[in-house]
C-alpha positions in Angstrom: -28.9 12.7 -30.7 -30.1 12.2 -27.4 -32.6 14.1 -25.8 -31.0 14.7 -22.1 -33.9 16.8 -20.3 -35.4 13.4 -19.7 -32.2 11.7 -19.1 -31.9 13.3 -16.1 -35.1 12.7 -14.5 -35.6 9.4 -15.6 -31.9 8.5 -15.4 -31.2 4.2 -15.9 -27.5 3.8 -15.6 -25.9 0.6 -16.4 -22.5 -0.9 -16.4 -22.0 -3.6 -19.3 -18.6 -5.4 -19.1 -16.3 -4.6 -22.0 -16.3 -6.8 -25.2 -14.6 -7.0 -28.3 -17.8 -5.8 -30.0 -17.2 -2.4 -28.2 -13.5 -2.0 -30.3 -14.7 0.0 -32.7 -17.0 2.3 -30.5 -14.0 2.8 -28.7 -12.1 3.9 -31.6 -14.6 6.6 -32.1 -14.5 7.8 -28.2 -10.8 7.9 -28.1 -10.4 10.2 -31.0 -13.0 12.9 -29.9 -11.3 15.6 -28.8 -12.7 16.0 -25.4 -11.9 12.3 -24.6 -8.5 12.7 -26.0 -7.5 16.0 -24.1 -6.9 13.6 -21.1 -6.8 10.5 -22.4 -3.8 8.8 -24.1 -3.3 12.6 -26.3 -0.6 11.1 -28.0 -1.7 8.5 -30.1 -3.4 8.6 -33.0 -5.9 5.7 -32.6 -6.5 2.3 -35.3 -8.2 -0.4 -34.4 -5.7 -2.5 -34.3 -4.4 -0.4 -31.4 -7.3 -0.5 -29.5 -7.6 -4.3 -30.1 -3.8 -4.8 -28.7 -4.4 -2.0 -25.6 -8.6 -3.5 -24.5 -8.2 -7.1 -25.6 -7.0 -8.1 -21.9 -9.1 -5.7 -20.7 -12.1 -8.0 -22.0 -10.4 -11.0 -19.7 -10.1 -9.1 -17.0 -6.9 -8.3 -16.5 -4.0 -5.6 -17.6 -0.7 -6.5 -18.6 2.3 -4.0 -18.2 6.0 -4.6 -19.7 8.2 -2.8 -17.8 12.1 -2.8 -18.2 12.8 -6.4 -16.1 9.1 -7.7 -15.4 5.4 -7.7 -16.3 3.1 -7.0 -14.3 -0.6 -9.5 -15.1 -3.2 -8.1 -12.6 -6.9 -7.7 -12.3 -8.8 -5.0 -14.5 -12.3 -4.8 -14.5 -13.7 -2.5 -17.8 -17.3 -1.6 -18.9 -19.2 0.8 -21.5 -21.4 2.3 -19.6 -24.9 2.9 -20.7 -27.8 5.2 -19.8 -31.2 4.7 -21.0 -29.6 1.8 -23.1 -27.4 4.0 -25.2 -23.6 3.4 -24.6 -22.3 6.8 -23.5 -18.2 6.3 -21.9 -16.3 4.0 -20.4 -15.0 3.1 -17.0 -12.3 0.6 -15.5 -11.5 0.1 -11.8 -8.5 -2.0 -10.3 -6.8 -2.1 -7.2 -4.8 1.1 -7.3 -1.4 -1.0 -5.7 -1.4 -3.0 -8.7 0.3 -1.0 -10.8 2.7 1.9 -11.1 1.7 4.9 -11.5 1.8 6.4 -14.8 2.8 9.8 -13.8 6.1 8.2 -12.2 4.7 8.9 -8.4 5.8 6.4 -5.7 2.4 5.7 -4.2 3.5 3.7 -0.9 1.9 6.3 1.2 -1.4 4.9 -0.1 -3.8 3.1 2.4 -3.1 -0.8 1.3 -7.0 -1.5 0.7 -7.4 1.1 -2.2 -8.9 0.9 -5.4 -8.6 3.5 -8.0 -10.6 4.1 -11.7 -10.3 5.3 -15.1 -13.1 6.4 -17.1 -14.9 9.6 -19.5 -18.0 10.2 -21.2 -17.7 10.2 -24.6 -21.2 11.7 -26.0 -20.8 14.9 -25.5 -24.5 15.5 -25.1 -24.3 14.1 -21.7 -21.6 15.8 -20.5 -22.0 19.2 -18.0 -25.6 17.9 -17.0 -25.1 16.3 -14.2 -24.6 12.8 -15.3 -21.3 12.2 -14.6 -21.3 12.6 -10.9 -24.6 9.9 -10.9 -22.2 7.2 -13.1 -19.7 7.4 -10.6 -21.6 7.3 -7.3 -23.2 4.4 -8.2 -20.2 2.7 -10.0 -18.4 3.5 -6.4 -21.1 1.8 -4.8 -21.6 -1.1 -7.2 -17.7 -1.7 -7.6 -16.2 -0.1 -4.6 -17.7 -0.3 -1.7 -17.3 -3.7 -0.8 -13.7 -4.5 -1.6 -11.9 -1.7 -1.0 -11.6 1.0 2.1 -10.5 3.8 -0.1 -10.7 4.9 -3.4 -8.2 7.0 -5.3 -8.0 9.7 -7.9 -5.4 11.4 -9.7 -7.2 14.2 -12.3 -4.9 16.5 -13.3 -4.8 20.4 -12.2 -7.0 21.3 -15.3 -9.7 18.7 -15.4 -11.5 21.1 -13.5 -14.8 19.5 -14.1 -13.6 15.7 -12.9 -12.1 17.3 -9.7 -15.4 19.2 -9.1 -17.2 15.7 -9.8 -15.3 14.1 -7.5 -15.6 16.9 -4.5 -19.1 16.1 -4.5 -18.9 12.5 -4.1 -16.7 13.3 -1.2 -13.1 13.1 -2.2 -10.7 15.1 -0.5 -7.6 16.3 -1.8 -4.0 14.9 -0.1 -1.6 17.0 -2.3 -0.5 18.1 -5.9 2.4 16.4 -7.3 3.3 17.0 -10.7 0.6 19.1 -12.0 -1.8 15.8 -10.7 -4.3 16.3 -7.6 -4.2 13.0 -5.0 -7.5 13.2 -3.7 -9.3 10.2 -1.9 -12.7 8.9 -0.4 -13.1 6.7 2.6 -16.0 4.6 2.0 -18.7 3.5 4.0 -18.2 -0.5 5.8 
């Protein structure tokens, strides 16, 4: 168990792109409860699954089969690390690439706008602080240079991701479907 008074003072974040090495980690993140209250809740996780949902994810791309097409687009996934220990996981894609999961028409979207997935998985590392310093520099890392907005979708209840992202500077558009719209114009 980490110790994560130091963490935060001598914080190292890094983003290591995601490899099949990571499946089984990501087995164990994706049963935790925590992880699981807002992520994918309704499967039970194998291996095998998570080797048939990442394994494009590792390539760099996502591939979606709707009813008369699939969809092949860019996704970019990483385990991110602080201090060297992997602690979550984050992806980022262009947020027009793909419909939304919640069934939302998203046309109203600026066209240059990239959106993101991730959570913390140790839970040690979660209510201190961290998460709001993973994602401000991911933004800036990831973001900042090839989009003009980023977008976020946390639902009503993920209280502490719609607090996190107040801070970096996201404002909220609307509710639809028990889902907040909020976006962040970034810097050029």
């Amino acid at each position: 168990m980490m110790n994560t008074d130091s963490y935060i003072k001598f914080m190292d974040i890094a983003f290591y792109p995601l490899t099949s090495a990571h499946f089984p980690l990501l087995l164990k993140w994706l049963e935790k409860p925590h992880v699981k209250e807002y992520w994918d809740k309704n499967i039970s996780w194998t291996l095998e699954l998570v080797r048939e949902k990442y394994e494009n994810h590792v390539a760099g791309y996502k591939i979606l089969k709707l009813k008369d097409q699939i969809i092949k687009k860019p996704i970019h996934a990483f385990i991110t690390h602080l201090d060297e220990t992997p602690i979550g996981y984050i992806q980022y894609y262009n947020r027009h690439d793909f419909p939304s999961e919640h069934g939302y028409d998203l046309s109203e979207l600026p066209q240059s706008c990239g959106t993101f997935d991730w959570y913390i998985a140790e839970e040690e590392c979660i209510g201190k602080g961290i998460g709001t310093k993973i994602l401000s520099l991911f933004i800036q890392k990831y973001f900042t240079n090839q989009f003009e907005y980023i977008f976020a979708d946390p639902g009503v209840k993920n209280i502490p991701a719609i607090m996190c992202y107040k801070k970096l500077g996201f404002t909220t558009l609307k509710e639809v479907n028990n889902v907040l719209w909020m976006i962040k114009k970034l810097s050029s």
